[in-house]
C-alpha positions in Angstrom: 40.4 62.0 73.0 42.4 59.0 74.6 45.4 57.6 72.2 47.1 54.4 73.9 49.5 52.1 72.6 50.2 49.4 74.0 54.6 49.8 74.1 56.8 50.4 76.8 58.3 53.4 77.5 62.2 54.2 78.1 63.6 53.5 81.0 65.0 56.5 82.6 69.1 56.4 82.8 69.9 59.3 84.8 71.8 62.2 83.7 74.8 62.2 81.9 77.3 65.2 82.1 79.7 65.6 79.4 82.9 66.2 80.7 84.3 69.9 79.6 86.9 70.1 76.8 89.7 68.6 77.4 91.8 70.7 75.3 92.1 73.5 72.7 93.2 73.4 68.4 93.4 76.2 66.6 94.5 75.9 63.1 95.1 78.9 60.4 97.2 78.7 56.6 101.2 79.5 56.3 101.5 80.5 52.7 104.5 79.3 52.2 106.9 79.3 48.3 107.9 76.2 46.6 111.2 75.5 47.9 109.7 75.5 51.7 107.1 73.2 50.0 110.5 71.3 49.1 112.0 70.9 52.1 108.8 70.4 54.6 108.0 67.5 52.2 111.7 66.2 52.9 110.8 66.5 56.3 107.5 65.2 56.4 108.6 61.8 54.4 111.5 61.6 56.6 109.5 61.8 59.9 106.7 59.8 58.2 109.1 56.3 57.2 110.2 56.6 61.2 106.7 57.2 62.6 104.9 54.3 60.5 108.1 52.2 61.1 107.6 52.7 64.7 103.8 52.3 64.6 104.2 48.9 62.9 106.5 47.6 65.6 104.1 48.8 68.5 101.1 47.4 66.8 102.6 44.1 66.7 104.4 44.3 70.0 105.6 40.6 71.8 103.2 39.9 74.8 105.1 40.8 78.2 105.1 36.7 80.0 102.2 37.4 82.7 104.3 34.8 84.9 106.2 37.9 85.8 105.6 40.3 88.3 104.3 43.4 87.6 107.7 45.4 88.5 109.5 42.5 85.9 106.5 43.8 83.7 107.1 47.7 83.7 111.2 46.9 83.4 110.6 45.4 80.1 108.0 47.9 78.5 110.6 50.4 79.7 113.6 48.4 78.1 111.4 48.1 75.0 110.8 52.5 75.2 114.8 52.7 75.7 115.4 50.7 72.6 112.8 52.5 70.5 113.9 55.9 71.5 117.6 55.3 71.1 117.1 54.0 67.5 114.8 57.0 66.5 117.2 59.8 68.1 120.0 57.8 65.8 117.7 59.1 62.9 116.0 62.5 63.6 116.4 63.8 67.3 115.7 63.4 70.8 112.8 65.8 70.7 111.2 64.4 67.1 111.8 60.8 68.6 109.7 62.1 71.7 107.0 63.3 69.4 107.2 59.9 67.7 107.0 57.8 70.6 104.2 59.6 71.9 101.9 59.9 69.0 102.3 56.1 68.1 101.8 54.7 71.9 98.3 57.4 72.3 97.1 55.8 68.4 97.7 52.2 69.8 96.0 53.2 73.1 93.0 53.9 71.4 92.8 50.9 68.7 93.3 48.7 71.8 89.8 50.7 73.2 88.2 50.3 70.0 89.3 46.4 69.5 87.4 46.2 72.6 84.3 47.9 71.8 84.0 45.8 68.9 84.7 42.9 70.7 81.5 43.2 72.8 79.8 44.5 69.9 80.1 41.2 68.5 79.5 39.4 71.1 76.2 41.1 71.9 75.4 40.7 68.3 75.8 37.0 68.0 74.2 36.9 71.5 70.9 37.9 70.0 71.2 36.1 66.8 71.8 33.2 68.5 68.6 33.6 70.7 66.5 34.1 68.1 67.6 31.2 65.9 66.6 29.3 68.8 62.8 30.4 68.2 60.6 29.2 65.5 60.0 31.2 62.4 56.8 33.1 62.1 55.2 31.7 58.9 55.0 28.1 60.4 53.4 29.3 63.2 49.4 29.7 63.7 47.5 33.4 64.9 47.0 32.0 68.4 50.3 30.4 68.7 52.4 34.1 68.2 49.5 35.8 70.2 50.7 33.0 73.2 54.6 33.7 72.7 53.9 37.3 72.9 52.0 37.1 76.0 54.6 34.8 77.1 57.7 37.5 76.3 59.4 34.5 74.3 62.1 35.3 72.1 60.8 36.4 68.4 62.1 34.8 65.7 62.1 35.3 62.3 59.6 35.8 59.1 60.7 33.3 57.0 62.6 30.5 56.9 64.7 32.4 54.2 65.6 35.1 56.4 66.4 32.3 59.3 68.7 30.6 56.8 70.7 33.9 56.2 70.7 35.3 59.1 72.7 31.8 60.0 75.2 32.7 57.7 75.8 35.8 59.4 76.1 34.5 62.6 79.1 32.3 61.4 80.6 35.6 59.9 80.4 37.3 63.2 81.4 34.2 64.9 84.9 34.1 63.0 84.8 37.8 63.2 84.9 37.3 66.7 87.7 34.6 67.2 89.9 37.2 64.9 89.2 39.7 67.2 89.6 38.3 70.6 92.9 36.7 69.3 94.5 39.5 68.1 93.6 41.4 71.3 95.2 37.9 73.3 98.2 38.3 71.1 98.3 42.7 72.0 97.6 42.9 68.5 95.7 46.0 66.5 95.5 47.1 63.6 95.9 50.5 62.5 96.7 52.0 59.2 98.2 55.4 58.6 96.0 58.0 56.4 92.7 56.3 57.5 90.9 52.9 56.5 88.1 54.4 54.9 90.8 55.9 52.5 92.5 53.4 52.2 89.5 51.0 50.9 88.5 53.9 48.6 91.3 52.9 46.4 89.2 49.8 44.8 86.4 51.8 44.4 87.7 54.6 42.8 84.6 55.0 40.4 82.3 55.1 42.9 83.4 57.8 44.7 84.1 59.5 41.5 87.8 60.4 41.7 91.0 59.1 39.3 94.0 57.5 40.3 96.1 60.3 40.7 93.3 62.2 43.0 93.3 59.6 45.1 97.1 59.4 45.5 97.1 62.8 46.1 93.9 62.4 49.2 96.4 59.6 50.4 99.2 61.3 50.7 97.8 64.3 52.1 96.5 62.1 54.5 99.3 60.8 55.8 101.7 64.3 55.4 102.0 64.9 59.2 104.6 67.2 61.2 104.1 67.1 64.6 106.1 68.2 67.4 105.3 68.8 71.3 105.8 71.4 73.4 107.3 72.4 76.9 106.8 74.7 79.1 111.1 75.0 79.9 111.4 76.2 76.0 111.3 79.6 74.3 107.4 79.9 73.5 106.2 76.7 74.4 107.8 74.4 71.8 111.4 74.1 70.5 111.1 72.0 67.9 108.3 74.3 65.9 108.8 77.4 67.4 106.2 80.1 66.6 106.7 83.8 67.7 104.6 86.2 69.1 104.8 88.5 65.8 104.0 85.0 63.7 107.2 83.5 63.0 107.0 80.0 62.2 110.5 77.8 62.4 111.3 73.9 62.6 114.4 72.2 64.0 115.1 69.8 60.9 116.2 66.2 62.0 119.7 65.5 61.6 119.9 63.9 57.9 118.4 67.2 56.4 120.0 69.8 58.7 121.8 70.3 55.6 118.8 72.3 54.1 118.9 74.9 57.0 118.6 78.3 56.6 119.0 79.5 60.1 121.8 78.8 62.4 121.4 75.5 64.8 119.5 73.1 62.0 117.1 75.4 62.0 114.6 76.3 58.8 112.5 79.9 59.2 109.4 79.9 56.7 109.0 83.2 55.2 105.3 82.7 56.0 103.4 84.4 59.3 100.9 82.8 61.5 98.1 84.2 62.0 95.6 82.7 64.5 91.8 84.1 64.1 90.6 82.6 66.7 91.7 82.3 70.2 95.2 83.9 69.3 95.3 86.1 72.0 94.8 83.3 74.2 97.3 81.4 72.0 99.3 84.4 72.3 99.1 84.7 76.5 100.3 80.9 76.3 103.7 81.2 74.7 104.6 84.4 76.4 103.8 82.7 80.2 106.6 80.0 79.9 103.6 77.1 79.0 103.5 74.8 76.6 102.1 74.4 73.4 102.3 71.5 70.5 102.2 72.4 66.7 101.1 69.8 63.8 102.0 71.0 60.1 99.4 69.4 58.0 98.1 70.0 53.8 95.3 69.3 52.1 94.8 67.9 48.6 94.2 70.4 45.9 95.1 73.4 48.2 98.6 75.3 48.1 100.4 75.8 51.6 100.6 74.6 54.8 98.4 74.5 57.6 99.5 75.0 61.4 97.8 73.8 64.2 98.5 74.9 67.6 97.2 72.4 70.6 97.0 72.8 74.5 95.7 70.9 77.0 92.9 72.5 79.7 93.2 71.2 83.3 90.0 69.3 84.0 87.6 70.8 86.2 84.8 68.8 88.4 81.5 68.9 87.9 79.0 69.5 90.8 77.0 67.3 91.8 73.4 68.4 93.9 71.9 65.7 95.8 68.6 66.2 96.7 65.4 63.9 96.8 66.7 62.0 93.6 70.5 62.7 93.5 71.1 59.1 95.2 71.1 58.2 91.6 73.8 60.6 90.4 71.9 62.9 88.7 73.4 66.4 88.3 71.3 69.5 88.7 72.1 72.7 87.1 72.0 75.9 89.3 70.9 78.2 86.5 69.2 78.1 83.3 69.6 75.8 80.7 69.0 75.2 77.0 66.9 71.8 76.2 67.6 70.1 73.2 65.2 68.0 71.6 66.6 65.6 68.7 64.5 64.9 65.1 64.4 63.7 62.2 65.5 66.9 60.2 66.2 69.7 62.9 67.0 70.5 66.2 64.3 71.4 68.9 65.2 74.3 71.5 63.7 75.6 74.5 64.9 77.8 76.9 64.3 76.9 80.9 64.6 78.8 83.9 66.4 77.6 86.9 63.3 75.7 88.0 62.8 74.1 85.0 60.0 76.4 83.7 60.0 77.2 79.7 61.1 80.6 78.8 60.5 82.3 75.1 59.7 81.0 72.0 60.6 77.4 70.9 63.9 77.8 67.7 64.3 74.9 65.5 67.6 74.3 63.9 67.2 72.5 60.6 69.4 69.9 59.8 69.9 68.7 56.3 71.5 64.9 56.3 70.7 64.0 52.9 74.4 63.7 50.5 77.9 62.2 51.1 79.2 61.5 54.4 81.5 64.7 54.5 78.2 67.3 53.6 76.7 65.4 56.3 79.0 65.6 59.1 79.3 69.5 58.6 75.9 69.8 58.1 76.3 68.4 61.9 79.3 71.0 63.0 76.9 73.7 61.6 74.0 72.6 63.6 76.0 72.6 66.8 77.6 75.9 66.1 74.1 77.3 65.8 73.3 76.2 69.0 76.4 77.4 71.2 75.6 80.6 69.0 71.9 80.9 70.9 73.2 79.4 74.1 75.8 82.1 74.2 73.3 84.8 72.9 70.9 84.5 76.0 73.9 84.0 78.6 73.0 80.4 78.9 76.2 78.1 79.8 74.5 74.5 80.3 73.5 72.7 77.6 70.8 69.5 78.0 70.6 67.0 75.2 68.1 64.0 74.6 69.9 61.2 74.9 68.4 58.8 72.7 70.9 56.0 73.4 71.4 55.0 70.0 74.7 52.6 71.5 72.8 49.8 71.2 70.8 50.4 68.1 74.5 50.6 66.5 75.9 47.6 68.2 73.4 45.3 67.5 70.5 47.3 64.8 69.8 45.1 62.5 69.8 42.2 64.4 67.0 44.1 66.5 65.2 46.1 65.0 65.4 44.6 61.1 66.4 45.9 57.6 64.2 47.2 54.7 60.6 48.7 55.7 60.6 46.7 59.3 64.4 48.9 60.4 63.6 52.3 58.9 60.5 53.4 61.3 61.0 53.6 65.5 58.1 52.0 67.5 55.7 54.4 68.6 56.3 55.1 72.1 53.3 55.5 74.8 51.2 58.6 75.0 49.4 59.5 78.3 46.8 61.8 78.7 45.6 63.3 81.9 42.1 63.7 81.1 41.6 59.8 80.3 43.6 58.3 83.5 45.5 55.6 81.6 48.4 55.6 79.6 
């Protein structure tokens, strides 16, 4: 039996290798008594007025004169550095103000390649609106007059004039959207807001997502109760600031205004507390006792006594290889070995096993995936799913990994100007099926 539909199928894109980790977190819980809960909270609101302080003044920085040349450039970001450091050593120390600098500067670095993303989001979004405003609706249209247009690949437009009209109004939204956007990024302007937007909006809507106002002040403030510090490899165990031992001693150099709460000598405060790192301590371990570097963030959590310690490295990048045989012109990479194919649906995740010439191997494994609830069930209904699978990779000696990459980019740039809303948005075209036996697609 012969089953063809008449849709194109998806252009093939090469092979996409994810790059390897580029770094390692490790996080376990410090119980710690209620006057260390006194004095890291000192320290985190401290550290917190100068970090947000500093982020504020970085989001908004002035624009360097592009009349200048770039050496006249690079000695006034670096007078602008010198000024910002000076005034947060005055406050804390060189080594917080370090920490400071460097966390606000990587945050800003990534709004700016956000604001750009969403930059060509919008204009690829008001792109197509704007091409298919340009056609006529479908109900004043006759059978043989859409039949022509689609022979003739012209643009489709809408259902209804209703649907035309609104989708009008949204394209002056996204066109002032837009402006906003691409001035702020003319003006080296983002926007950034400590604890999280999403948190932050939660704070109208507190009925909706069932929580009170003091549950909510207590998420926020969680959210934005942060102790970072980062390490060297010149300094006892990595990191001077929050120095942990091998044996799982935890201690902070205070900033100068609170050194007056030290309990150790040189400003220093020792938590009664030990660290204990399940997992990868004894590489954590290996790291502080070989003279390299590692960088500690003291977080909590809302509702949950303690502290928690997270210790962070970086892991030099290593090169993929690349084969190039008949079709590696094209960049495609070619595993040596076998692999694990994964096969995305709606619900659960499709694996089979493959030999190093591409031939199945076993018996197919679904891993079910259960999206349904808030966003938070969700996204560790996710972490699950991908745990499972590095579980059966690593069970069957398997080190590569090859996903279906469904290229949902553009869906999520420009969905619903595409593909529709309501019962038009919710189902995917059917693709092409060939079969062998008929001849045709």
């Amino acid at each position: 039996m012969c089953f063809v539909v008449d849709r194109k199928l998806r252009e093939w894109r090469g092979v996409k290798p994810v790059a390897a980790p580029a770094g390692v977190a490790i996080s376990t819980r410090l119980a710690t008594t209620p006057d260390e809960d006194a004095v890291l909270d000192l320290v985190a609101a401290h550290l917190g007025r100068l970090r947000r302080a500093d982020l504020a003044a970085v989001s908004r920085r002035q624009p360097v004169d592009p009349g200048l040349s770039a050496e006249d450039r690079r000695a006034v970001r670096r007078r602008g550095l010198n000024v910002r450091k000076k005034d947060l050593t005055g406050q804390s120390s060189a080594r917080w103000a370090n920490a400071i600098i460097a966390g606000n500067d990587d945050q800003r670095r990534l709004a700016r390649s956000a604001q750009y993303r969403h930059i060509i989001g919008l204009r690829a979004a008001v792109a197509t609106l704007e091409m298919r405003l340009g056609a006529p609706t479908a109900d004043v249209l006759t059978v043989a007059e859409r039949k022509a247009r689609r022979k003739t690949h012209a643009p489709k437009g809408y259902a209804t004039q209703a649907e035309r009209f609104a989708k009008q109004q949204r394209l002056q939204h996204l066109r002032a959207a837009l402006a906003r956007a691409e001035k702020d990024r003319a003006d080296e302007r983002v926007h950034v807001v400590e604890g999280g937007k999403r948190l932050a909006t939660t704070r109208h809507y507190l009925d909706d997502a069932g929580l009170t106002g003091d549950q909510w002040r207590q998420h926020w403030q969680a959210a934005r109760y942060r102790i970072s510090a980062n390490g060297s490899p010149d300094e006892p165990f990595g990191n001077l600031t929050i120095t942990v031992t091998p044996d799982g001693q935890v201690s902070i150099r205070l900033p100068k205004p609170l050194e007056r709460l030290a309990n150790a000598p040189r400003g220093r405060y020792v938590l009664s507390g030990k660290a204990v790192f399940a997992h990868r301590g004894e590489e954590w371990a290996q790291r502080i006792t070989s003279a390299m570097s590692v960088s500690y963030t003291l977080t909590r959590r809302a509702g949950r006594a303690g502290r928690y310690l997270t210790a962070s490295w970086a892991i030099p990048a290593i090169a993929h290889r690349v084969s190039r045989g008949d079709r590696g012109a094209r960049g495609d990479v070619y595993s040596s070995g076998p692999i694990v194919g994964v096969d995305l649906n709606d619900g659960h995740l499709a694996l089979r096993r493959l030999d190093d010439r591409g031939n199945p191997i076993g018996a197919p494994e679904r891993i079910g995936i259960d999206l349904s609830g808030s966003a938070a069930r969700r996204d560790a209904q996710v972490r699950h799913a991908i745990t499972q699978l590095l579980h059966y990779a690593r069970r069957h000696g398997i080190a590569t990994i090859a996903v279906e990459d469904l290229d949902f980019a553009d869906a999520r740039t420009i969905g619903r100007e595409t593909m529709g809303r309501g019962a038009r948005g919710e189902t995917l075209p059917p693709h092409r099926v060939w079969d062998t036996d008929c001849g045709v697609p």
